[in-house]
N, C-alpha and C positions, 0 to 999 in steps of 0.2 A: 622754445620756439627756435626752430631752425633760419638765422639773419643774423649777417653781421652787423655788428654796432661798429660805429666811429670810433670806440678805443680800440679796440679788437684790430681793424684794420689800421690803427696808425702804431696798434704792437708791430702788427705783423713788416710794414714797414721800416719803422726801427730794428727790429728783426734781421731785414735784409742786410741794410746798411751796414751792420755788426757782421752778418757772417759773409757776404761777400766781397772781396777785394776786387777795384779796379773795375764797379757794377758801370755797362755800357748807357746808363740808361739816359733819355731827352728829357722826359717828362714824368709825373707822375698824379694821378687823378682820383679824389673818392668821387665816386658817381652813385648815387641810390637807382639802384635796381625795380622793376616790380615784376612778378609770377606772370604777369599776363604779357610780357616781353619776354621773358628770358625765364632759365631754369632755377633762378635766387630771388632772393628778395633783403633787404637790409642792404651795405652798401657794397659796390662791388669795388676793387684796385684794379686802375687802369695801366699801364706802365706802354710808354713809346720807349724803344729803345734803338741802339744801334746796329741790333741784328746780329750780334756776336753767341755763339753756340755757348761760350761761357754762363752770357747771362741768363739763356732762357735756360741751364741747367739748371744752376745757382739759385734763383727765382724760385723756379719748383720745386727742388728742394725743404727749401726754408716752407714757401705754404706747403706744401705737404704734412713737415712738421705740425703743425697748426690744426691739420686734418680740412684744408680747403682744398677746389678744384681751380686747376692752371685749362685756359684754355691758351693755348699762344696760334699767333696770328700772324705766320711769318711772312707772308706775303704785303701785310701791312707793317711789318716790325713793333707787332703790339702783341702785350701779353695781359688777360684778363683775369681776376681771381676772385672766385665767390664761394659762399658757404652755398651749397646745393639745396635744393627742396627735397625733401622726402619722397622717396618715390611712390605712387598711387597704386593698389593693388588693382 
């Protein structure tokens, strides 16, 4: 089943912490997603940050690793992360 679970997203978290130094970040949020809002479902990572190039590299990065999708929101200095839905043929 394509959704993240709560460990999954609080690896991916510890994750960060570990690989990136000096992360700008305010806040950090699990939010549960659903298909009929948005392109995930299971929980998504919300991250308010300081708006620093470092961090939304760094961030993306690491999910990446993970095989998640970053949307980042820089005009809100937020950066979102979900396991994607399957695409519909």
């Amino acid at each position: 089943m394509f959704l993240m679970k709560r460990e999954e997203a609080i690896a991916l978290i510890k994750d960060m912490v570990v690989s990136c130094e000096d992360l700008g970040v305010l806040g950090i949020m699990l939010m549960l997603s659903s298909a009929v809002v948005a392109r995930s479902q299971g929980y998504q990572v919300h991250i308010k940050t300081e708006g620093d190039e470092h961090t939304f590299v760094c961030i993306a990065r690491v999910a990446k690793k993970h095989n998640l999708v970053v949307c980042i929101k820089r005009e809100e200095d937020l950066i979102v992360i979900y396991q994607p839905l399957p695409e519909r043929p």
